[in-house]
C-alpha positions, 0 to 999 in steps of 0.5 A: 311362201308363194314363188312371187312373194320370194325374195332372192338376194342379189348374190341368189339373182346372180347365181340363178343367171348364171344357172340359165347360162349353164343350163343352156350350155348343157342343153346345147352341148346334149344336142351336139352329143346326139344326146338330145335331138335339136328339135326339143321345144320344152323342159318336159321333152328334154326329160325323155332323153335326159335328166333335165334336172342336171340342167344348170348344174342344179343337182351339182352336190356343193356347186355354186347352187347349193352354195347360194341356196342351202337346204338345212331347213324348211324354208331354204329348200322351199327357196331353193327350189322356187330359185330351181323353179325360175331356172327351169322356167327360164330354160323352158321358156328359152327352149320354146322360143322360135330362133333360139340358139339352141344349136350354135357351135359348141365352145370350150368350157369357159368360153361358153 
């Protein structure tokens, strides 16, 4: 199974946006911590200073991810992780880009 040939449903679709979103606001909220430095370009970089994976709340036992993406057989892991590969890519792509809002004024959960 190819990530292009994969097949998300639209209840995985919303939870894959809603994992970028999350993953930007704990990306952002690392960096007004201090514990990530603004000037982080890419998914890769942002794993020397924090395990990147958390991100989005992929690594979350029974969150909303693993609830959209079970793991109890061969073919739902290689799903679950095309779905926490198109996340990743999306924060990548997000980090990469020039004008980024990266480091906007952290809201309270909730209003993120």
């Amino acid at each position: 199974m190819s990530n292009e040939s994969t097949q998300f449903t639209p209840e995985q679709e919303r939870c894959i946006a809603a994992a970028i979103q999350r993953g930007k606001s704990d990306i952002r909220l690392w960096i007004a911590q201090g514990w990530v430095p603004p000037t982080v370009t890419s998914f890769s970089e942002l794993q020397d200073f924090q395990d990147a994976n958390t991100a989005g709340g992929l690594c979350e036992e029974g969150g909303q991810f693993d609830a959209a993406f079970p793991t109890t057989t061969p073919d739902e892991r290689e799903i679950h992780l095309h779905a926490a590969n198109n996340v990743q890519a999306a924060l990548d792509e997000w980090l990469s880009s020039e004008g980024n809002d990266r480091n906007r004024p952290i809201q309270q959960r909730g209003g993120v």
